[in-house]
N, C-alpha and C positions, 0 to 999 in steps of 0.2 A: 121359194127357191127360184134363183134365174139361172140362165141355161147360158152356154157359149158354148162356140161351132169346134167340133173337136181337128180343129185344123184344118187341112185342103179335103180330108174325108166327106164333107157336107153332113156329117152325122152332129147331130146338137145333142151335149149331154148335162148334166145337168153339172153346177161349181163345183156339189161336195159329193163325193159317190162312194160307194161301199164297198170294202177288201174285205173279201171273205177268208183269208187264211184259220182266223178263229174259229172258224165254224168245221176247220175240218184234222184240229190236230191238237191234239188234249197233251200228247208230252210237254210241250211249250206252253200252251197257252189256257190248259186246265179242261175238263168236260163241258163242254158246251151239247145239254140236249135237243136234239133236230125239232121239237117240237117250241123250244125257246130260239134257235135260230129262226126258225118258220115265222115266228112272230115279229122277230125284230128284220125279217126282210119285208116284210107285209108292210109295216112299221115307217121302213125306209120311205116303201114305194109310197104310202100316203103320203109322205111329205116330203115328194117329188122327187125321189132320188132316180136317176134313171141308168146309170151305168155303174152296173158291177163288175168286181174284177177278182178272178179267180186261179187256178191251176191243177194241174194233177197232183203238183208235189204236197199240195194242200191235204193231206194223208195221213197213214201211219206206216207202220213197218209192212201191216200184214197187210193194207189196200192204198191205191192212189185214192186220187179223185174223191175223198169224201165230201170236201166245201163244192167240187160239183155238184156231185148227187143232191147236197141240199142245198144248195141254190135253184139248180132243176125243179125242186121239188118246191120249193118256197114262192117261185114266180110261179108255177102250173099254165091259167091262162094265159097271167099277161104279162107272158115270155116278148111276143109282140111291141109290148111299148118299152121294152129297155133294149139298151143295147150290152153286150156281154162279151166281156174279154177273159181271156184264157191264154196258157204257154203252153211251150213243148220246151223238151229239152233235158228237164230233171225229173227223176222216177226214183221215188222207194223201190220199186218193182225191179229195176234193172240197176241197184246200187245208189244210193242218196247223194250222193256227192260228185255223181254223174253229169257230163257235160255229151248229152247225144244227139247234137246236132248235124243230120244226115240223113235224104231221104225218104229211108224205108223209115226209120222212129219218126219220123214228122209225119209221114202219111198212116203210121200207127196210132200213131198219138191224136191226130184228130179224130181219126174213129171213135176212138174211146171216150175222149172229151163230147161229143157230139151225143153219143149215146147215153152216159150220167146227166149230162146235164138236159136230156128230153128237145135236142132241138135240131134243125136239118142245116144251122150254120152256125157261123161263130163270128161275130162281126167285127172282132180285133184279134189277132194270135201273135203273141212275144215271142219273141224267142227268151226264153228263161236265164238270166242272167251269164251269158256268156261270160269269160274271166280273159279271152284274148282271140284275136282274128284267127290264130290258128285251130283254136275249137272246131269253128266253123267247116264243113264239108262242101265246095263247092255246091255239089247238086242236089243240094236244099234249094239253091235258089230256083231251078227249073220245078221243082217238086210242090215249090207253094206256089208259082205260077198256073199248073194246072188245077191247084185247089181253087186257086180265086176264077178262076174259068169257069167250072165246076157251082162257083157258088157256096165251099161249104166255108171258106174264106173269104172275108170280102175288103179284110184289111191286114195289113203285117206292121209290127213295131218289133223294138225292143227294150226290152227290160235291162236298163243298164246296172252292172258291176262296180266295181272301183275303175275310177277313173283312169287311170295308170294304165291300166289294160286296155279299156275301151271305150276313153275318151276318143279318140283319133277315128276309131273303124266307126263308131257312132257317128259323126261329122259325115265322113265318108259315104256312109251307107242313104245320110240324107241329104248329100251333093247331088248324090248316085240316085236317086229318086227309088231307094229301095225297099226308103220304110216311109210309113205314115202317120205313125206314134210312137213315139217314148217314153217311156215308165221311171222316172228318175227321183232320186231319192234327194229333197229338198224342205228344209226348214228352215226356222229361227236360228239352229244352232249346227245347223247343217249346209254350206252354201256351196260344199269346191266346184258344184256344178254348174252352176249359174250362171258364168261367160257361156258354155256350151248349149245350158238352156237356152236361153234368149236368140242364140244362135239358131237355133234348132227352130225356134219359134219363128222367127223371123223369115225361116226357108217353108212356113208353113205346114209343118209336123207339130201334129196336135201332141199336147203335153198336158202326158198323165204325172200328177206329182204327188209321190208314196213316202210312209215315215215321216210325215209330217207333225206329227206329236210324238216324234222322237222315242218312239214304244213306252210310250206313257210320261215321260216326263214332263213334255211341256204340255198334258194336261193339267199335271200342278197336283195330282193325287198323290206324288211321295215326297218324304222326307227326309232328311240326312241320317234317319235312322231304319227307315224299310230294309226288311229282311227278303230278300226274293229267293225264289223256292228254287232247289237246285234243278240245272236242267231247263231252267227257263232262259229267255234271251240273255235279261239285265243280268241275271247270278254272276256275270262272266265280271263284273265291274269293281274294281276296289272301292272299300269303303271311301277313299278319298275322292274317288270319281263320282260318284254317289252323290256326296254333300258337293264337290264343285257342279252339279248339271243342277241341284234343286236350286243352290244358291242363283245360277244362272237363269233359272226358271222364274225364280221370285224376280229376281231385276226387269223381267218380260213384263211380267204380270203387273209391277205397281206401275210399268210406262203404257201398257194398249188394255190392260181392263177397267172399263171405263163406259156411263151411258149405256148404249147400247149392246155392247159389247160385255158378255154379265159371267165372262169364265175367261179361263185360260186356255182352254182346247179352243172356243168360240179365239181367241184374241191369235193362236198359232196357225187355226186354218185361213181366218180375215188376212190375217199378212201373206199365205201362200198366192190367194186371190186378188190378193192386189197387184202380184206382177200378171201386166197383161196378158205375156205371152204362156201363160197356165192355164190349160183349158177345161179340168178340173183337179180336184186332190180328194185323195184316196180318207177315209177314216178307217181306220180296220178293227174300228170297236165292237164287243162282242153281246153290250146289252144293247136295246133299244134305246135309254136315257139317255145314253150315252152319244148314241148314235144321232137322235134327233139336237141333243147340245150342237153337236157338229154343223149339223145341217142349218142351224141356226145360224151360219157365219154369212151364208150367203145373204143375209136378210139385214144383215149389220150396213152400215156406212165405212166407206174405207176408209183407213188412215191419213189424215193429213199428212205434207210432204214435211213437215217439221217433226212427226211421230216414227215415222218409216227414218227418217235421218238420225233419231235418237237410237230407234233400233241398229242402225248400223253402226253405229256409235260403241254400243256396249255389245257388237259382236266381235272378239278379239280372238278367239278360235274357234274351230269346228272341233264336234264333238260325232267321233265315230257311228255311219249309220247302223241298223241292226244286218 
């Protein structure tokens, strides 16, 4: 595994890191037992993952915070050598679809985060996918000031939306020197972001980059014939959509799997990694196999400029993120 500096933070994390939403929300993404997360965090950390990234919304109807609690639970001692990110903002608890960006929920919401996941800080806090500036409460921003005084804060980003909304106040926010990380959704088959990344990188905000395998597709596990269970992400996708993202998938795979390079998840993370200014990228796989495939990217050779050229080549649209 190598590591690069998560932006002007000074925090060095590691290329390929871990999204726990799996680990804490069985509607969507099926049972996962705390005793099999436990392993594949364990899992992770031997081979070197060192920033995880989690939320309260990561839950069910009847509790937030479950992928806290077992992440908490899964580092124990060596909470110490990772660095651990979390959001505010959306709650089961106070309605799902909730945008409660404003003081008192921020100064709640870390308590709570702080106490599930067993630790006295939180070393990056999102704000949870805003949808427009208007969300936003002014005196949030005095309210994470005093957190990061305090220490249980020591870093603020955001977790960006669709562009539309909050491309602009993103840019803004990191003119304004008001965040330090960004959580942006970027792939193979996923780019609108990518003028604003670069941008963002470039001002020195470290860039977290999430949906990177396209909620399974560009690990190259489905077919133009998979059925997905209702109620899950993909269910939402017409069959026609379906067979165009595999076929899209296969055109990936016969240009960068290759050598070293020995899958398709390894061949979608390798290409996130090679734009420089991404500081790592999220896997939010929920076995260990899977997990350490990932991890594998880091250890690969990047792409020639003639492979990275094909690939844009054969990117002719973007394919909605989850």
């Amino acid at each position: 595994m190598k590591y690069r500096s998560l932006g002007r933070t000074g925090l060095s994390v590691s290329e390929v890191s871990l999204g726990t939403w799996a680990f804490g929300s069985p509607s969507i993404y099926g049972t996962v037992e705390a005793d099999d997360a436990h392993r594949a965090i364990r899992g992770a950390l031997d081979a070197g993952i060192t920033f995880f990234d989690t939320a309260p919304l990561y839950g069910t109807k009847e509790a937030d915070g479950i992928a806290e609690q077992v992440l908490g639970a899964g580092l124990g001692a060596d909470r110490n050598k990772v660095i651990i990110a979390t959001k505010f903002g959306r709650y089961h608890s106070r309605v799902h679809t909730n945008e409660l960006f404003d003081a008192d929920t921020l100064v709640w919401s870390v308590e709570q985060s702080l106490q599930r996941l067993g630790t006295d800080r939180l070393d990056v806090l999102f704000f949870h996918s805003p949808t427009h500036p208007d969300k936003i409460n002014d005196n949030v921003w005095a309210a994470l000031d005093r957190l990061k005084q305090s220490g249980k804060v020591r870093f603020v980003g955001t977790s960006t939306g669709f562009i539309d909304g909050t491309g602009e106040m993103t840019r803004t926010w990191a003119r304004d020197g008001r965040i330090d990380v960004a959580q942006i959704a970027y792939s193979l088959t996923y780019r609108e972001w990518e003028p604003i990344l670069n941008e963002l990188g470039e001002l020195g905000v470290g860039i977290v980059a999430r949906e990177s395998l396209a909620n399974g597709f560009l690990a190259g596990v489905f077919t133009k014939d998979t059925v997905f269970p209702a109620g899950s992400l993909n269910s939402r996708y017409s069959r026609e959509e379906i067979t165009e993202r595999v076929a899209t998938t296969d055109a990936y795979r016969r240009l960068l799997v290759r050598g070293d390079v020995t899958s398709m998840a390894q061949a979608a993370m390798r290409w996130v990694i090679d734009n420089p200014h991404v500081s790592t990228v999220l896997s939010g796989s929920r076995k260990l196999a899977e997990i350490l495939d990932c991890a594998g990217a880091s250890d690969t050779a990047g792409f020639t400029a003639a492979e990275l050229a094909e690939a844009r080549r054969l990117h002719v649209k973007d394919f909605s993120p989850a």
